[in-house]
C-alpha positions in Angstrom: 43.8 -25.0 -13.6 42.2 -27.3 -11.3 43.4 -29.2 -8.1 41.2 -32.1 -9.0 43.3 -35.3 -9.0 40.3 -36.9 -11.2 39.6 -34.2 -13.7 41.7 -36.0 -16.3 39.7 -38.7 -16.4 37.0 -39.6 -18.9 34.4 -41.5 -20.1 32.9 -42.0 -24.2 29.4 -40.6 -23.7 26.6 -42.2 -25.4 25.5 -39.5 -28.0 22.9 -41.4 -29.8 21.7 -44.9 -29.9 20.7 -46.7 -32.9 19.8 -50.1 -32.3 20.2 -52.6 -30.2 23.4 -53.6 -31.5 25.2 -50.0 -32.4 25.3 -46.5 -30.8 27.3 -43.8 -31.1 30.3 -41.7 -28.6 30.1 -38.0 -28.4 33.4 -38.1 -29.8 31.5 -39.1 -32.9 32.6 -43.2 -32.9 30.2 -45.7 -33.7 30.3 -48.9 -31.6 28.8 -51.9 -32.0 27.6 -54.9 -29.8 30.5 -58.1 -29.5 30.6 -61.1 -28.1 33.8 -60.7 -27.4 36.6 -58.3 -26.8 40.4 -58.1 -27.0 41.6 -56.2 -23.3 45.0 -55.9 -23.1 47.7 -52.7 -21.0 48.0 -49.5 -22.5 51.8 -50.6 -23.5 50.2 -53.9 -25.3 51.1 -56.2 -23.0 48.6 -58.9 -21.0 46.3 -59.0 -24.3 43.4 -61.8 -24.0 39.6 -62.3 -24.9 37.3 -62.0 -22.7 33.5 -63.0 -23.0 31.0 -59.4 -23.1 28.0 -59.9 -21.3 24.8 -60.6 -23.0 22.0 -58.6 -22.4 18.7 -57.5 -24.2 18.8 -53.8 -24.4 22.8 -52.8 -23.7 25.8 -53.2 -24.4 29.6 -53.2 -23.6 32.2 -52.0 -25.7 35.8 -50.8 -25.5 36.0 -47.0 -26.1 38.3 -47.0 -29.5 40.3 -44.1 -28.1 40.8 -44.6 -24.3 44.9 -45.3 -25.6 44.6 -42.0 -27.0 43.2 -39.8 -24.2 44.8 -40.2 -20.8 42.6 -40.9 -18.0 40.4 -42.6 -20.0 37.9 -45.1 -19.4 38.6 -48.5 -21.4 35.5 -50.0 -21.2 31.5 -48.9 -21.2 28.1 -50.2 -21.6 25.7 -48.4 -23.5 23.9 -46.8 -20.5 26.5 -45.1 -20.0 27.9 -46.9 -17.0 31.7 -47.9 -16.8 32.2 -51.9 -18.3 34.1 -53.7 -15.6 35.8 -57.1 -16.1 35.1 -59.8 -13.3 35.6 -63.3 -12.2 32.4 -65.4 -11.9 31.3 -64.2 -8.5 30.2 -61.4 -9.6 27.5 -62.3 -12.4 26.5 -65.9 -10.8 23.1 -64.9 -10.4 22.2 -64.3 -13.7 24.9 -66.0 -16.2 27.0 -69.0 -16.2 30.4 -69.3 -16.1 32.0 -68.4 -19.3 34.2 -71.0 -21.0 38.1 -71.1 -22.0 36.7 -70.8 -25.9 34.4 -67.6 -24.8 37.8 -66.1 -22.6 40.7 -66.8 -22.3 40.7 -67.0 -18.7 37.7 -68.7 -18.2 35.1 -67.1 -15.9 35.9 -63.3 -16.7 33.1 -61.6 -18.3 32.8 -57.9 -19.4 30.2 -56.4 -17.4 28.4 -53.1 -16.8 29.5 -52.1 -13.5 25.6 -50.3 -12.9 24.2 -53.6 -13.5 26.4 -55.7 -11.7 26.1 -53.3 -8.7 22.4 -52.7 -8.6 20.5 -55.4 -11.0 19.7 -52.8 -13.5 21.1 -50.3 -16.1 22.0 -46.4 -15.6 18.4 -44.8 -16.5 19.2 -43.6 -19.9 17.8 -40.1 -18.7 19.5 -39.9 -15.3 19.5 -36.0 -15.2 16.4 -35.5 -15.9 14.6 -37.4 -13.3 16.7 -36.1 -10.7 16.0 -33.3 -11.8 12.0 -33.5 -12.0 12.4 -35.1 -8.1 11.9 -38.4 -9.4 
């Protein structure tokens, strides 16, 4: 056993990618690309749509069992990064503001937290470039 306070958390690793529009957890659940997503509390409560951001070669999803697994991750993009929601300061400099029939509150987009943190996506083969000293 572990004194970790974090090592119940978890995130749905990409294990393949199709397309552009579907990949594939490590659990073995295929998800696919959305405009739009349903977010609400573990319990149900506070449900609403909000807008996923559009981008050319990823993807957010909602993991289908993060209400299953405790500690688990709700949201990822298909780099592998965590999927954050945020209010229009965040994404300003490449997006507009989403609209009340895009989310419910508008101005909340979905969002890969790499990109929105650093301009690009998680390198698909982070690992391995550390590893070569890249």
């Amino acid at each position: 056993m572990t004194d970790n306070k974090f090592s119940n958390f978890s995130f749905a690793v990409i294990k393949s990618r199709g397309d552009l529009n579907t990949c594939t957890t490590a659990d073995g659940n295929k998800v696919h690309r959305q405009n739009m997503v349903w977010i609400e509390e573990v319990d149900g409560s506070n449900g609403r749509f909000v807008a996923c951001a559009p981008d050319d070669t990823h993807f957010v999803f909602i993991d289908p069992v993060w209400k299953k697994k405790i500690g688990r991750w709700f949201a990822l993009c298909s780099c592998g990064s965590p999927a954050v929601v945020t209010g229009y300061n965040a994404y300003k400099s490449f997006g507009s503001p989403t609209t009340k029939a895009e989310s419910t509150r508008p101005g909340e987009l979905l969002i890969c937290y790499h990109y929105a943190q650093y301009g690009e996506h998680m390198p698909v083969n982070w690992d391995e470039g550390r590893e070569a000293g890249k």
